[in-house]
Structures are given as structure tokens and as C-alpha cells.
C-alpha positions, 0 to 999 in steps of 0.5 A, spaced: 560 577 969 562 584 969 562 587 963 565 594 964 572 594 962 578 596 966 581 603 964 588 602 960 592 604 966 590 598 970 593 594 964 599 598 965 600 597 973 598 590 971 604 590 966 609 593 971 607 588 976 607 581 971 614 584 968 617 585 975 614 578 977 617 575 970 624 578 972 624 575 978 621 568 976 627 568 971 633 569 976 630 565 980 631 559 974 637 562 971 639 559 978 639 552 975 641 553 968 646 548 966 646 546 973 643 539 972 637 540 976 632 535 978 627 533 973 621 529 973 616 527 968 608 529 967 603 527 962 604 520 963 611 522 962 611 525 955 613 532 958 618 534 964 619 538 968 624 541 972 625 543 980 626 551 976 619 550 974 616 549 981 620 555 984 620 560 979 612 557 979 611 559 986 615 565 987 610 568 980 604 566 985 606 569 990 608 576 987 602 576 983 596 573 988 598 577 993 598 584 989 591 581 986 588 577 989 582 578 986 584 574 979 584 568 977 590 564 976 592 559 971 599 555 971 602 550 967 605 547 973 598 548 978 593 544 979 587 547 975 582 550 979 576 552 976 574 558 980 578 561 974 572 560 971 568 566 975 574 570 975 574 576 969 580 578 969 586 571 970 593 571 971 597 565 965 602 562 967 608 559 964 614 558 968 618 556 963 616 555 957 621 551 953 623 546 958 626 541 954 630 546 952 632 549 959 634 542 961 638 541 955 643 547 956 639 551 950 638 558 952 631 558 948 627 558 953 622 564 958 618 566 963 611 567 960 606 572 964 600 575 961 593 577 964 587 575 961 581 579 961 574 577 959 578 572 954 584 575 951 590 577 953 591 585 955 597 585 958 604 580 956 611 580 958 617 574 956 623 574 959 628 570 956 633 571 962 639 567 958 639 571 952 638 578 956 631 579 952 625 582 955 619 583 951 612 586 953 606 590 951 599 591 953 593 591 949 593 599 948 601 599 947 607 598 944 610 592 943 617 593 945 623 588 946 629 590 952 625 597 952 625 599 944 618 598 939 618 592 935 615 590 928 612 585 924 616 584 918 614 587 912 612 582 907 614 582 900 615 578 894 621 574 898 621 567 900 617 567 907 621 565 913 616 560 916 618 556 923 614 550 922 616 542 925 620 538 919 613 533 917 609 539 916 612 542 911 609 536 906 602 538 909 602 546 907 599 546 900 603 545 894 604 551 891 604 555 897 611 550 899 615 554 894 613 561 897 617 558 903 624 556 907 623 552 913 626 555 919 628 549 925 625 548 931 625 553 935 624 549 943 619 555 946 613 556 942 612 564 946 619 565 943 618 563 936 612 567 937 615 573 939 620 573 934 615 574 928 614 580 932 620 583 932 621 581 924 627 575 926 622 571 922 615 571 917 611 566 920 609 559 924 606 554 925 603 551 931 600 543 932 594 542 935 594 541 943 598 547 945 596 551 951 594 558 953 600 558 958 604 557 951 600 562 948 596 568 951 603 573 952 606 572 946 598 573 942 598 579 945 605 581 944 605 579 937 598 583 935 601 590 937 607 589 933 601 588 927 601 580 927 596 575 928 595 568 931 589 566 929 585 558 928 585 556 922 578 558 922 580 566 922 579 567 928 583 569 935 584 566 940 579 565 947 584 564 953 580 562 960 576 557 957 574 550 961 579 546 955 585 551 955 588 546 949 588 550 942 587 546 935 592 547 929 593 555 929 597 559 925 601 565 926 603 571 922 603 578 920 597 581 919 597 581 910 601 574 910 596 571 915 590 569 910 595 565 905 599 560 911 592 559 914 588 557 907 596 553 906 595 550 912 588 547 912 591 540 910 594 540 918 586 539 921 586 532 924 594 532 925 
């Protein structure tokens, strides 16, 4: 592959690009909201998808190919092609992350695009449509929401707001589980993301077998406004790989980070 990096403004036409294409995506679905449209079943029928995800799947591969078509491309609703392999730089794609959301009325639900680069994201944008927010950043920018910078939380001595699913809570160490209040589930896993990024809430926890698509724009997004995700190894994330499943992950502002993963370690094999 090519080592030699892209100039920061190529991230930033790259981000003009994904965000216009975003926007268009989440019309297009918003079309369908609370219209009771047409679902199918995947994944030997554990995840649905909707005939909004397929269109607003074509329209970004249609927007963003023919405007790069040197980039790789990876999509939750494509059939995986390994010639992302040999490609620097990719196109990750979630139409609509928060689908079982989407189809139940709920407005928790978005479009997530980011362009990965050498195995991390390096420009991001979430578009919630139903809810008017937009959030995007690039790897040398901002994060910002509707326009306006965004920030972690700054952690004090307050009980920790931590979004994690209702059983977990019993797996985090015992004298980490006193630090902190469950939040309750959020249907997007980019949108819970994001909102570690603009401070709504301190932290989460991710269970194994997420995808880059869920992952790759909130990542970045999340690390410009100081936080983290990270394997409970400590390390980030590498998107683009030939398995885009991730093991159990934590997410977090940076000085609250080490203490959720050392509570968390319990959740391997979960």
C-alpha cells in the first residue's frame, strides 16, 4: 500500500462530500419514517432491514463512488467485496444505524458515513434526520454538532452516566458498579457514541460482535471532542480489516476511560 498521507484538505473535501451525501441518505429515509415500510430479515433472521435502508444505501453508493471512485467501499446493506482490501482509503457505511428503531417510530436512529484511511477513520459525519442533529468532525478538526464544537464531559467526583445494556451491569467490577448510573438503551450504537461526545452522557459499553459501519464515524467524532473507544486491551480500533467484527469495547472520555476498561474486563466471553 501507499504510505504517503493525504493532505488535511483532502479530509476536509471528503467531509464535505460524505456530509452532503449523509444528508441526502437521511431524507431519502426519513421518506419512510412512520410509514410502515417494508422489512425483511437477515442474519438468519435476527437483524431486520427496511426498504429505507436499501435506498438510502444506493443513493450514498451512488453519491460517493462516482465522486471517488478510487475508494474502497464497505456497507452494512452491500454484499462485502474484498477489493476494499487493497484500497488505502474506504468508504463505511451505515445507512441507518438504529434500524429496529427506525422501524418502530423511534427517532433514534442515523445515517453514519466516515472515510477510513490506512485503518482509521479520518473523516465522520452522523445525520439523525428525526431529530435535526448532524454531527461530523475530521481527524485534524473539531468535533462539532448542528455546526457548534462539542466536548466530552469533564469527569469529576459525580456518579458516572454510563449507557450499557441492563445484564452487564452485574459484570462491571463491584466496586466500580457504585461510581455509576445506568443509562437505558439507546437503539443506535453511533448515536450513543456521539453522545459521550457532546457530554449528554460519560460513557458506554459495547458487547462483542459490533461492526465497523456502527462504529468507524462516531470513533472519530468521539476522539476529537477528547474521548476514546478503545478494546478492552487499551488500544483503538483498526477499521478495514478482512473480519470488521470488534470484541467487547469501551467508550469514554479520555481520564475516565482506564477505570470503565479495568471494570469491564469481566464482559470477555460475553
Amino acid at each position: 500500500m501507499n504510505a504517503v498521507r493525504p493532505s488535511p484538505e483532502q479530509w476536509s473535501s471528503d467531509l464535505e462530500l460524505i456530509t452532503m451525501a449523509a444528508k441526502a441518505a437521511g431524507e431519502k429515509a426519513l421518506s419512510y419514517f412512520r410509514k410502515d415500510p417494508d422489512v425483511q430479515w437477515k442474519n438468519g433472521g435476527r437483524s431486520p432491514v427496511s426498504e429505507a435502508d436499501y435506498a438510502a444505501n444506493d443513493i450514498l453508493k451512488e453519491k460517493l463512488l462516482a465522486a471517488r471512485p478510487n475508494y474502497g467501499w464497505l456497507s452494512e446493506e452491500t454484499d462485502d467485496d474484498e477489493a476494499r482490501l487493497g484500497c488505502d482509503t474506504v468508504f463505511v457505511v451505515d445507512p441507518i444505524d438504529g434500524t429496529r428503531a427506525f422501524i418502530a417510530g423511534k427517532d433514534v436512529w442515523c445515517v453514519s458515513v466516515a472515510v477510513v484511511h490506512l485503518g482509521r477513520p479520518v473523516a465522520g459525519v452522523l445525520f439523525a434526520p428525526a431529530l435535526g442533529e448532524l454531527f461530523h468532525a475530521t481527524e485534524n478538526g473539531d468535533a462539532r454538532k448542528n455546526g457548534e464544537a462539542i466536548t466530552v464531559k469533564p469527569i469529576g467526583a459525580e456518579i458516572l452516566r454510563i449507557a450499557l445494556a441492563e445484564e452487564t451491569v452485574g459484570l462491571l467490577e463491584l466496586g466500580y458498579r457504585a461510581s455509576v448510573s445506568r443509562i437505558p438503551h439507546v437503539p443506535s450504537l453511533a448515536y450513543r457514541i456521539a453522545m459521550i461526545a457532546d457530554g449528554r452522557i460519560d460513557g458506554t459499553v459495547v458487547k462483542k460482535n459490533s461492526h465497523d459501519w456502527d462504529l468507524a464515524a462516531a470513533d472519530l467524532i468521539l476522539e476529537r471532542a477528547g474521548g476514546a473507544l478503545f478494546s478492552l486491551d487499551g488500544q483503538p480500533l483498526s477499521y478495514n480489516r478482512p473480519n470488521v467484527r470488534h470484541t467487547v469495547l469501551c467508550a469514554a472520555a479520555k481520564p475516565a476511560l482506564p477505570a470503565l476498561i479495568a471494570a469491564s474486563q469481566g464482559l470477555e466471553g460475553h
